[in-house]
N, CA, C and O atoms as a GROMACS GRO file, in nm:
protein
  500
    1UNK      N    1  -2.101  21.351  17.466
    1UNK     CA    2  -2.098  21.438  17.348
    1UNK      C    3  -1.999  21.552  17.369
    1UNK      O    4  -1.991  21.620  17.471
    2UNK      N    5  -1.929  21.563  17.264
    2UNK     CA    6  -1.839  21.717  17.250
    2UNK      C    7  -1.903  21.827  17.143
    2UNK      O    8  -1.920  21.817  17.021
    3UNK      N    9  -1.934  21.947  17.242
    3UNK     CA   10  -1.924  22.043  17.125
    3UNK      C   11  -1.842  22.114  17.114
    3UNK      O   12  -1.778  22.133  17.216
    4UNK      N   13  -1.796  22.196  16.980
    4UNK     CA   14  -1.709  22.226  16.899
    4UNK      C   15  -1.747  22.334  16.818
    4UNK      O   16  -1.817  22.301  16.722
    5UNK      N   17  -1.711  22.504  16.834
    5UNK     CA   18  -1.743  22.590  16.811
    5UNK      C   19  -1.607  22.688  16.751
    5UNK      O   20  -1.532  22.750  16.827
    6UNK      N   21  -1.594  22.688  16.611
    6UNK     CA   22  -1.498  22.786  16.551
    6UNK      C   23  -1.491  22.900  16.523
    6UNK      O   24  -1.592  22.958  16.481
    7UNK      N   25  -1.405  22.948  16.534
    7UNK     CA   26  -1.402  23.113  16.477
    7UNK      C   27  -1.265  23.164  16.456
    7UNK      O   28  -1.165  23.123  16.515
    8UNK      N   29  -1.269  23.246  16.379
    8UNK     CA   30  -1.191  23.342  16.306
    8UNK      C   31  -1.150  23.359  16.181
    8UNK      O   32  -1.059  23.435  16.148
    9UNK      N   33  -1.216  23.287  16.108
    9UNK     CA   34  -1.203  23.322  15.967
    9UNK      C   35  -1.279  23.455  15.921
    9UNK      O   36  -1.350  23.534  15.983
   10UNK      N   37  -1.238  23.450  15.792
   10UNK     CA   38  -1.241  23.580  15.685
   10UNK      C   39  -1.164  23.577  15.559
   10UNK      O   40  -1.114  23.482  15.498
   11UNK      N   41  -1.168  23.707  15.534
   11UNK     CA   42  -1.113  23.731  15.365
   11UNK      C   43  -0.910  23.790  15.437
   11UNK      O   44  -0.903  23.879  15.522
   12UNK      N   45  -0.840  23.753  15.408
   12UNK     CA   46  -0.728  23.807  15.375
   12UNK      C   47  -0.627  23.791  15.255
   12UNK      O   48  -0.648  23.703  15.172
   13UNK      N   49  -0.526  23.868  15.244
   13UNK     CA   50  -0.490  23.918  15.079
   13UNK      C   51  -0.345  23.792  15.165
   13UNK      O   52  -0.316  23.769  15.283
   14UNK      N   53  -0.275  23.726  14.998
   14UNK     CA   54  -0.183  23.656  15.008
   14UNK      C   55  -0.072  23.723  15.097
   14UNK      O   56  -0.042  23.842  15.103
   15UNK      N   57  -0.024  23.622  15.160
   15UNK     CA   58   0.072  23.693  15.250
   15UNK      C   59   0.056  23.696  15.395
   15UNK      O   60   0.138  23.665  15.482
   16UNK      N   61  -0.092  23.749  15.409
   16UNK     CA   62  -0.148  23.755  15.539
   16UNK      C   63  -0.164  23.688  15.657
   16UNK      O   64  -0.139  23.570  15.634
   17UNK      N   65  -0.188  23.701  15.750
   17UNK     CA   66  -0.225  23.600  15.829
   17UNK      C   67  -0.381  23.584  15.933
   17UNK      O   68  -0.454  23.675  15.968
   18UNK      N   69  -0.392  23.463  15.956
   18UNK     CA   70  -0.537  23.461  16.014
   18UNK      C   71  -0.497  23.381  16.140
   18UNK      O   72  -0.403  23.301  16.137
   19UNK      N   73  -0.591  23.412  16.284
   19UNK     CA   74  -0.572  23.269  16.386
   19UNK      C   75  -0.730  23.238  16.387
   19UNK      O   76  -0.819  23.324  16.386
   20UNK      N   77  -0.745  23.109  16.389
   20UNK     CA   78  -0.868  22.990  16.420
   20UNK      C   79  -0.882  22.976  16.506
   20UNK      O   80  -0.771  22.936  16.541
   21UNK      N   81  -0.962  22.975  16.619
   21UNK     CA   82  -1.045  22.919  16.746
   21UNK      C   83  -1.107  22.836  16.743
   21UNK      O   84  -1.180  22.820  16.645
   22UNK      N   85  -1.106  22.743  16.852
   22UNK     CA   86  -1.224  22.637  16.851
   22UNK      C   87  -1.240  22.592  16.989
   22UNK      O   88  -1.144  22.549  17.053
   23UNK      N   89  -1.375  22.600  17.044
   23UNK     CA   90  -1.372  22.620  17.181
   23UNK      C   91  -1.457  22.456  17.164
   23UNK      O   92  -1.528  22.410  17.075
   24UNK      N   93  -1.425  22.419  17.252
   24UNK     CA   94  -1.506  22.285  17.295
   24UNK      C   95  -1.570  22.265  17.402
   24UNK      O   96  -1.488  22.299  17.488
   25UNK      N   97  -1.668  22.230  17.458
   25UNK     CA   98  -1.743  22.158  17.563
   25UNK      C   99  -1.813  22.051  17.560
   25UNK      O  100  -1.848  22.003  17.452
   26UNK      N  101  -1.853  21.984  17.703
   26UNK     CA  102  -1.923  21.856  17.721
   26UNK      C  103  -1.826  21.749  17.737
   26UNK      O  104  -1.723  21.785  17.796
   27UNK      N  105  -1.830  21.634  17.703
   27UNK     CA  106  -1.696  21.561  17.747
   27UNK      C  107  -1.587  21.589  17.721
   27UNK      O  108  -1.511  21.519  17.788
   28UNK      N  109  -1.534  21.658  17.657
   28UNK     CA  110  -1.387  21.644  17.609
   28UNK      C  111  -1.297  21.535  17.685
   28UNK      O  112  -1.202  21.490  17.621
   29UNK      N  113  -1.319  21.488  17.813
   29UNK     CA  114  -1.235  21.414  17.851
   29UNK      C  115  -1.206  21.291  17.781
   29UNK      O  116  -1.100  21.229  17.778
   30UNK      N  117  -1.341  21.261  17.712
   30UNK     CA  118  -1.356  21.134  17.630
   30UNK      C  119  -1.259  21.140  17.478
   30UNK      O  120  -1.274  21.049  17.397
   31UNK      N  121  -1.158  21.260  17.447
   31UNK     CA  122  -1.110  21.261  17.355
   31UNK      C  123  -0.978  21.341  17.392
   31UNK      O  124  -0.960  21.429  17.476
   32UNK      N  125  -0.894  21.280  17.303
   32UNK     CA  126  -0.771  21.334  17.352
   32UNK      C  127  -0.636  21.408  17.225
   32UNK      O  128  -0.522  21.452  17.242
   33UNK      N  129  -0.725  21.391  17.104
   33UNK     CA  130  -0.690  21.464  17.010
   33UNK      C  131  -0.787  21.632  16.967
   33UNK      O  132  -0.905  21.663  16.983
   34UNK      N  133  -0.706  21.683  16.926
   34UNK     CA  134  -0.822  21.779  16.861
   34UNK      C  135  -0.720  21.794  16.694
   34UNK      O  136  -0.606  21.750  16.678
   35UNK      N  137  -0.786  21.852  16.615
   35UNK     CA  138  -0.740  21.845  16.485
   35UNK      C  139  -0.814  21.961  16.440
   35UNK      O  140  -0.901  22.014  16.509
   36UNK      N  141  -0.768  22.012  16.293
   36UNK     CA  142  -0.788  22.043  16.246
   36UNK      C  143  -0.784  22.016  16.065
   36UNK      O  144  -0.688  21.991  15.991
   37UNK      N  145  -0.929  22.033  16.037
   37UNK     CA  146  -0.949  21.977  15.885
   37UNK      C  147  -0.987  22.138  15.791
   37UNK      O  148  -1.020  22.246  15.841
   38UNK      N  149  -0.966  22.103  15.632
   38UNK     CA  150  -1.026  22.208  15.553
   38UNK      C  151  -1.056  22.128  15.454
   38UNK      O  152  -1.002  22.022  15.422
   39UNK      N  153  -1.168  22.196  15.396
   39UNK     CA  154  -1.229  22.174  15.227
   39UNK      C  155  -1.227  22.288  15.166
   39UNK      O  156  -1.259  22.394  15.219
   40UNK      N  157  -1.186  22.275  15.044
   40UNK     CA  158  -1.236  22.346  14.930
   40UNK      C  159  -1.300  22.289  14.849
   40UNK      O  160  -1.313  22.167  14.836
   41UNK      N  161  -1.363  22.408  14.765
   41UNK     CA  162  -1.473  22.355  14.714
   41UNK      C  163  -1.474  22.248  14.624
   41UNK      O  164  -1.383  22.277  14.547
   42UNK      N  165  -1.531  22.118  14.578
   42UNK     CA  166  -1.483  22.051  14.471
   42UNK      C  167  -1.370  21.924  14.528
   42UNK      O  168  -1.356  21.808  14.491
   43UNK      N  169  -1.313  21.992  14.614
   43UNK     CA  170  -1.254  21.843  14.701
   43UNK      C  171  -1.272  21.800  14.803
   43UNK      O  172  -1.372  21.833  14.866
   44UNK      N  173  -1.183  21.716  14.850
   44UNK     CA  174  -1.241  21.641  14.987
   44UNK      C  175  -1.183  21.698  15.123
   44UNK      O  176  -1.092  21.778  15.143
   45UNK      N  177  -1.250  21.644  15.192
   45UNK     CA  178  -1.191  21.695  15.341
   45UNK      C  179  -1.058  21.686  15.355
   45UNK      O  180  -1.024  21.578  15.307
   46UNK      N  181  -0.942  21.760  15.408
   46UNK     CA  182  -0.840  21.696  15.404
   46UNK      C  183  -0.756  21.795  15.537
   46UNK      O  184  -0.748  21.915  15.563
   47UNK      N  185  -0.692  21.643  15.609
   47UNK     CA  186  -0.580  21.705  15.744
   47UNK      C  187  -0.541  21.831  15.694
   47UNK      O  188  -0.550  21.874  15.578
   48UNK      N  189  -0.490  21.894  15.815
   48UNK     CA  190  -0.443  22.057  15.820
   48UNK      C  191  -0.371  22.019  15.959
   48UNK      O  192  -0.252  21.990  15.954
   49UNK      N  193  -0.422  22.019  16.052
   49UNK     CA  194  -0.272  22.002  16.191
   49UNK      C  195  -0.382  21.881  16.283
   49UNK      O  196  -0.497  21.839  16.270
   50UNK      N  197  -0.274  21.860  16.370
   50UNK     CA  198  -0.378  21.786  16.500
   50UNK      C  199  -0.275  21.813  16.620
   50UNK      O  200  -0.153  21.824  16.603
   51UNK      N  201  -0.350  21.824  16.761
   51UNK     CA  202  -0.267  21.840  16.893
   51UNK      C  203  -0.331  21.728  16.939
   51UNK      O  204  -0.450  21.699  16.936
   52UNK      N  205  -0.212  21.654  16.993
   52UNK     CA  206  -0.250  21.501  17.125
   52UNK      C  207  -0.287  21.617  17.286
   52UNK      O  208  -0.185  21.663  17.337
   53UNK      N  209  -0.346  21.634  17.315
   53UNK     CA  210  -0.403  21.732  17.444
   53UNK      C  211  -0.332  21.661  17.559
   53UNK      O  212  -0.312  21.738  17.653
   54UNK      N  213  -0.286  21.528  17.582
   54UNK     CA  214  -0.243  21.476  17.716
   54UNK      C  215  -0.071  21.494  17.710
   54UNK      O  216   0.006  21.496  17.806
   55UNK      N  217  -0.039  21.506  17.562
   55UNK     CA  218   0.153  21.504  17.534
   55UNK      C  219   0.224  21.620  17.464
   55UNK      O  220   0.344  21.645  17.453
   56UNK      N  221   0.092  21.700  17.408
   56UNK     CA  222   0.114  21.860  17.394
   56UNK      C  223   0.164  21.763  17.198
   56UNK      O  224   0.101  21.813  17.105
   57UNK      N  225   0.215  21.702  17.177
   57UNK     CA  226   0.263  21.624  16.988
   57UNK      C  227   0.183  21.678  16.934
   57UNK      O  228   0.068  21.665  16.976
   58UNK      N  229   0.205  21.748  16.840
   58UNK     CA  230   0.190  21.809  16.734
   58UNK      C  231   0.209  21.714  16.622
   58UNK      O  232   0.293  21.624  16.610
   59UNK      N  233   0.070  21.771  16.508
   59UNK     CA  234   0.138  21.700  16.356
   59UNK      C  235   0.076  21.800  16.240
   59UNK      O  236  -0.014  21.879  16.268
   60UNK      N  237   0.115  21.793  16.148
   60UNK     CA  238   0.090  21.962  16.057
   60UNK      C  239   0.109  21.841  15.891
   60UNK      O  240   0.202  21.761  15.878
   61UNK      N  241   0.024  21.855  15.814
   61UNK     CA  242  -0.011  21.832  15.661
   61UNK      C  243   0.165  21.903  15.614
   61UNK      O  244   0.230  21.975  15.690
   62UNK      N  245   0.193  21.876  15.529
   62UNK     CA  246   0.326  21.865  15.445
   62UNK      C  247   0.300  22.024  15.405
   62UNK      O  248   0.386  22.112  15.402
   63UNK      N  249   0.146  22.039  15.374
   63UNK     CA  250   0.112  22.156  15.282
   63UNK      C  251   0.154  22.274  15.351
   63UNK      O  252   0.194  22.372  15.289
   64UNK      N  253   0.146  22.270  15.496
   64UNK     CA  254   0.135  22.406  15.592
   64UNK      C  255   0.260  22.380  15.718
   64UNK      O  256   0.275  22.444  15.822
   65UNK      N  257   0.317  22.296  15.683
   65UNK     CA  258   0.443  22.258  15.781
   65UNK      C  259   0.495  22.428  15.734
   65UNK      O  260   0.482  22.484  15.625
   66UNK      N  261   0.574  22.492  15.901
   66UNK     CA  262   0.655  22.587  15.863
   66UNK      C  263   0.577  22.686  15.876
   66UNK      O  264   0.624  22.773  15.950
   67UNK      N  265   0.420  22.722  15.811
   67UNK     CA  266   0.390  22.836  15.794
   67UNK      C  267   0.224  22.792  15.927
   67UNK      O  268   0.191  22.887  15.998
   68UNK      N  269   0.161  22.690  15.941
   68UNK     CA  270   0.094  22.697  16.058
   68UNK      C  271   0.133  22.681  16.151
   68UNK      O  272   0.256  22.679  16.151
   69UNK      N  273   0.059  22.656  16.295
   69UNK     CA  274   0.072  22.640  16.430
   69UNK      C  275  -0.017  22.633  16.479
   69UNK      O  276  -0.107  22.716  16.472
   70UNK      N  277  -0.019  22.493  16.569
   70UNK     CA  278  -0.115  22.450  16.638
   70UNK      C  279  -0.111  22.468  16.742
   70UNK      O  280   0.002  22.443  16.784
   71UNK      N  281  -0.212  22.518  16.857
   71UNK     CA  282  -0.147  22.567  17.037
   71UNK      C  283  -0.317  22.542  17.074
   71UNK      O  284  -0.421  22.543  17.008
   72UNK      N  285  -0.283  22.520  17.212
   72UNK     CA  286  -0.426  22.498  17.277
   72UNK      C  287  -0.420  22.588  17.446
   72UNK      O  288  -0.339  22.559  17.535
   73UNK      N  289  -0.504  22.676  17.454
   73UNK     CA  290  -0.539  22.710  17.602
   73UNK      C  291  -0.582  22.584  17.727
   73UNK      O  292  -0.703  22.572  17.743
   74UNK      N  293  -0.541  22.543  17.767
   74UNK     CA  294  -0.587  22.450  17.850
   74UNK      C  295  -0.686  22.516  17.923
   74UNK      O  296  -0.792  22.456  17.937
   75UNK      N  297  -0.674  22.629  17.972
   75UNK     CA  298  -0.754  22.677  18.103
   75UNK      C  299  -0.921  22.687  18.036
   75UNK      O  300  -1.026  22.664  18.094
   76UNK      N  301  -0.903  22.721  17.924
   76UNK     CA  302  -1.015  22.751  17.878
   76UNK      C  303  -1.094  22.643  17.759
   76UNK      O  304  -1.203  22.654  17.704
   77UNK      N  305  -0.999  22.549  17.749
   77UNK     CA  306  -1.011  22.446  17.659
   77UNK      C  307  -1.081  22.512  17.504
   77UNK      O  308  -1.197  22.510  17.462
   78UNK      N  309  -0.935  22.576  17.437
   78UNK     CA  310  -0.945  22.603  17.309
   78UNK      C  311  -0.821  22.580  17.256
   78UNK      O  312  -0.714  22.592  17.316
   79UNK      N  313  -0.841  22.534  17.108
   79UNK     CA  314  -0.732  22.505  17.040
   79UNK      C  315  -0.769  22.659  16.903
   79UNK      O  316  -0.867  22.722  16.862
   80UNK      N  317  -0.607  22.656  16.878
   80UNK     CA  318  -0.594  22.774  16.773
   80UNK      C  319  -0.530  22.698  16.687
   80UNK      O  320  -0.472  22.590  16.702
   81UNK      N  321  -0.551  22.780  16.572
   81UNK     CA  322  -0.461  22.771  16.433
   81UNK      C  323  -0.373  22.843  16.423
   81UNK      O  324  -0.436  22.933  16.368
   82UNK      N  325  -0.266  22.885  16.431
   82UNK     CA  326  -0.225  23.001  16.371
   82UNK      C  327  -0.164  23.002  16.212
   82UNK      O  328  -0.084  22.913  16.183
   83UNK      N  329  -0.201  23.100  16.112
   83UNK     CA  330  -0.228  23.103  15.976
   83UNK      C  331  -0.125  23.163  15.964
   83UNK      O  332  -0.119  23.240  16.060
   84UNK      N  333  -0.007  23.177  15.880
   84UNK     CA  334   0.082  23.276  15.815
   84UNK      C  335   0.123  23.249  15.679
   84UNK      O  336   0.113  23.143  15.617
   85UNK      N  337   0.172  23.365  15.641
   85UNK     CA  338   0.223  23.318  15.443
   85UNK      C  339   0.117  23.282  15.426
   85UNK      O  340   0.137  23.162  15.406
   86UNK      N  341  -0.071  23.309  15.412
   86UNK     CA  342  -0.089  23.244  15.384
   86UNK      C  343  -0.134  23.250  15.224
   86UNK      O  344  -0.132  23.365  15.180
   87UNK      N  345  -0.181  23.135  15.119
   87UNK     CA  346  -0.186  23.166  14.963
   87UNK      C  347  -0.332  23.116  14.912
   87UNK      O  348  -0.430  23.073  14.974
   88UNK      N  349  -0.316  23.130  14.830
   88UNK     CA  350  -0.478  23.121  14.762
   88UNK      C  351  -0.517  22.988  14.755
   88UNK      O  352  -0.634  22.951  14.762
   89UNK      N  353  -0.414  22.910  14.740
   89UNK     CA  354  -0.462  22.771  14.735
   89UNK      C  355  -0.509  22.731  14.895
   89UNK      O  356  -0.598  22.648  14.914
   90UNK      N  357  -0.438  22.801  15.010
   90UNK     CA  358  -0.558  22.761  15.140
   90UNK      C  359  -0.691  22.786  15.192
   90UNK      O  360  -0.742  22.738  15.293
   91UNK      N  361  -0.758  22.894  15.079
   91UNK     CA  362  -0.878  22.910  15.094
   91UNK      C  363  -0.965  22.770  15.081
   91UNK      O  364  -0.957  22.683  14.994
   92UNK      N  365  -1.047  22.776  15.195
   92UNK     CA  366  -1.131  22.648  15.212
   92UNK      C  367  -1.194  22.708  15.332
   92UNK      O  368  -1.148  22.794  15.408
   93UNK      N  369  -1.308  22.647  15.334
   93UNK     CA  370  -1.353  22.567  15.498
   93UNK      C  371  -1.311  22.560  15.584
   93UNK      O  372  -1.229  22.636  15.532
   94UNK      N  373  -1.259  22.537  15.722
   94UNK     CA  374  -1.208  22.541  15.832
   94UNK      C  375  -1.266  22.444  15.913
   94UNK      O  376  -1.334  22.502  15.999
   95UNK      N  377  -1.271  22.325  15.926
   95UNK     CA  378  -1.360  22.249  16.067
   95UNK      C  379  -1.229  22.221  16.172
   95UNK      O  380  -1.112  22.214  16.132
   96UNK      N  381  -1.268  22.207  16.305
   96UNK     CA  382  -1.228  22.160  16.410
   96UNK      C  383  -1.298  22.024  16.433
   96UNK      O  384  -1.419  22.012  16.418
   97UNK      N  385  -1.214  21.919  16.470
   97UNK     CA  386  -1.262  21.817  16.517
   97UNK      C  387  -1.201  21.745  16.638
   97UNK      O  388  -1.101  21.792  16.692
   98UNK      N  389  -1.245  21.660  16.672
   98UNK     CA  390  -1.220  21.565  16.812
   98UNK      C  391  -1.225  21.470  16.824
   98UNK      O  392  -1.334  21.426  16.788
   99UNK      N  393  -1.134  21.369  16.875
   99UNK     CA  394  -1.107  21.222  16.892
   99UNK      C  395  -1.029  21.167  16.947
   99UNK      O  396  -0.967  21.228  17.034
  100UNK      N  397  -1.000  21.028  16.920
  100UNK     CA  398  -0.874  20.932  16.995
  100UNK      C  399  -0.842  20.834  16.865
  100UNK      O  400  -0.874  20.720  16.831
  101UNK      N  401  -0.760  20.943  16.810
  101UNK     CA  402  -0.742  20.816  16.710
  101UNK      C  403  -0.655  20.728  16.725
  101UNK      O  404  -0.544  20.768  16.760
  102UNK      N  405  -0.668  20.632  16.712
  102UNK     CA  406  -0.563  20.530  16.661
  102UNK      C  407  -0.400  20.521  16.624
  102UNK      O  408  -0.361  20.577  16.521
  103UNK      N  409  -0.333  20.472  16.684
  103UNK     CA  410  -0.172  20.486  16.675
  103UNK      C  411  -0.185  20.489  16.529
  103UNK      O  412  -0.233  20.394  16.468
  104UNK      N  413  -0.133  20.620  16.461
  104UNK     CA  414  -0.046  20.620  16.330
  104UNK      C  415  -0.184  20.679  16.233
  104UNK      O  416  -0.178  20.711  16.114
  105UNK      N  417  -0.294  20.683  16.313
  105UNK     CA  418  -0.411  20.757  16.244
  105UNK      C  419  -0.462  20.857  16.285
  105UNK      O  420  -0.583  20.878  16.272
  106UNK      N  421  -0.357  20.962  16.363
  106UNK     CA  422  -0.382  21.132  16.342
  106UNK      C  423  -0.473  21.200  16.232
  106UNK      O  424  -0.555  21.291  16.238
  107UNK      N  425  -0.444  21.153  16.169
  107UNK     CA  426  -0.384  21.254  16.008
  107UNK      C  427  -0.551  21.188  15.951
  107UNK      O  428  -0.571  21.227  15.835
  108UNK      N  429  -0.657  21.110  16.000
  108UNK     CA  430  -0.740  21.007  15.960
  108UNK      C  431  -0.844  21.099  15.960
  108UNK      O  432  -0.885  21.129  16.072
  109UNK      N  433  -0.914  21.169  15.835
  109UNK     CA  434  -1.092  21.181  15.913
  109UNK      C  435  -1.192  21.114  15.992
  109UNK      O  436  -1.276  21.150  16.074
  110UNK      N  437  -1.144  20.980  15.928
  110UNK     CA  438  -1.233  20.879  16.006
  110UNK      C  439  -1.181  20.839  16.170
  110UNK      O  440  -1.233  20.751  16.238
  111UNK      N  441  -1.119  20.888  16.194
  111UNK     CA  442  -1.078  20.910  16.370
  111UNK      C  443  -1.116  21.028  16.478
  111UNK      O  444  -1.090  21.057  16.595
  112UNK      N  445  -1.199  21.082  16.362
  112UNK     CA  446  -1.239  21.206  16.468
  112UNK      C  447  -1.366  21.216  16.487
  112UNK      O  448  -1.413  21.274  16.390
  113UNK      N  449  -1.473  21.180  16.588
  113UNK     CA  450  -1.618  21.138  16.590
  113UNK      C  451  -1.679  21.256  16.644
  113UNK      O  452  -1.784  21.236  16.705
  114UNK      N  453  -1.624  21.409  16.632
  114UNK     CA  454  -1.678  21.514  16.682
  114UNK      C  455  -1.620  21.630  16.541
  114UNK      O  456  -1.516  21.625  16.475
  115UNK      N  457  -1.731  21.724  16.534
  115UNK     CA  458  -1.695  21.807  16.475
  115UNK      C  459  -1.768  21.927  16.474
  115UNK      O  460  -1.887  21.931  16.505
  116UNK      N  461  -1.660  22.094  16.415
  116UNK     CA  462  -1.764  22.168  16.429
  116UNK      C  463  -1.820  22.245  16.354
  116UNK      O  464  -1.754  22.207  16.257
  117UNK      N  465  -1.882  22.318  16.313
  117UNK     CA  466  -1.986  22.405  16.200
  117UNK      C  467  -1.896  22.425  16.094
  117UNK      O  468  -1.942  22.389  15.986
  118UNK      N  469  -1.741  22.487  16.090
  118UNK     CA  470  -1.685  22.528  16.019
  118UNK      C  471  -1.642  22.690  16.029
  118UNK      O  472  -1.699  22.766  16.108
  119UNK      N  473  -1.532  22.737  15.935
  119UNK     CA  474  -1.560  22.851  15.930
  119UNK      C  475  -1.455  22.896  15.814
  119UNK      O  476  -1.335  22.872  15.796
  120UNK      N  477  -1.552  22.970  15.747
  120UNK     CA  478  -1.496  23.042  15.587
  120UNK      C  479  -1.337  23.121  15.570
  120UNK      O  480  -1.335  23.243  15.587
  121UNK      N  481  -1.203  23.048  15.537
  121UNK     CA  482  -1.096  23.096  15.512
  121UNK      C  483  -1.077  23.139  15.347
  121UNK      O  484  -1.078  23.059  15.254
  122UNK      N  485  -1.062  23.269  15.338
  122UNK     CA  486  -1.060  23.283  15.164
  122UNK      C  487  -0.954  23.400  15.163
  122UNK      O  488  -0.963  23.510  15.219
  123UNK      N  489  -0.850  23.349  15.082
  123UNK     CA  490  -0.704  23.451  15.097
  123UNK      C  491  -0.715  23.496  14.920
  123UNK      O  492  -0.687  23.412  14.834
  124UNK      N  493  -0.742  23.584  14.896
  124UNK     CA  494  -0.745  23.667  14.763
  124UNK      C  495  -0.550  23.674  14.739
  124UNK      O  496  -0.454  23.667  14.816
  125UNK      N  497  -0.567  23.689  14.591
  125UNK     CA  498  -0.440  23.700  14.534
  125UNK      C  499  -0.388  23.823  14.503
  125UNK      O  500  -0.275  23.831  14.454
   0.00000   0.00000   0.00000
């Protein structure tokens, strides 16, 4: 089992910026992606970035190419978000998740068999 614990959300005004935490324990060895997902309300889960942890590859949603960043502490085994520009339409949810997905299925919810509580991103206009 992996657990998966987020933080750093809040309220910030357009423009602003926020960073995401997500600390993991328990196997992690058994997974070698970590990702990041959001919802808003009314829609579905949907990709936001993912890090391959063994090749450092990066992959970022079309929506937030340019203005996120994905980085991970190894020593301490946490992955960040980093938030900038950011606009009203990225207010959502925040989950961290964990897996091995499948060649060419990063970007997959259904590839990530760990996940964590969430945490509230809401950027006022």
């Amino acid at each position: 089992q992996v657990q998966l614990v987020e933080s750093g959300g809040g309220l910030v005004q357009a423009g602003g910026s926020l960073r995401l935490s997500c600390a993991a324990s328990g196997r992690t060895f058994s997974t070698w992606a970590r990702g990041w997902f959001r919802q808003a309300p009314g829609k579905e889960r949907e990709f936001v970035a993912a890090l391959n942890w063994s090749s450092s590859n990066t992959y970022y949603a079309d929506s937030v190419k340019g203005r996120y960043t994905i980085s991970r502490d190894n020593a301490k085994n946490i992955v960040y978000l980093q938030m900038n520009s950011l606009k009203p339409e990225d207010t959502a949810v925040y989950y961290c998740a964990a897996g091995t997905p499948p060649y060419g299925k990063t970007q997959w919810r259904s590839s990530y068999d760990y996940w964590g509580q969430g945490t509230q991103v809401t950027v006022s206009s």
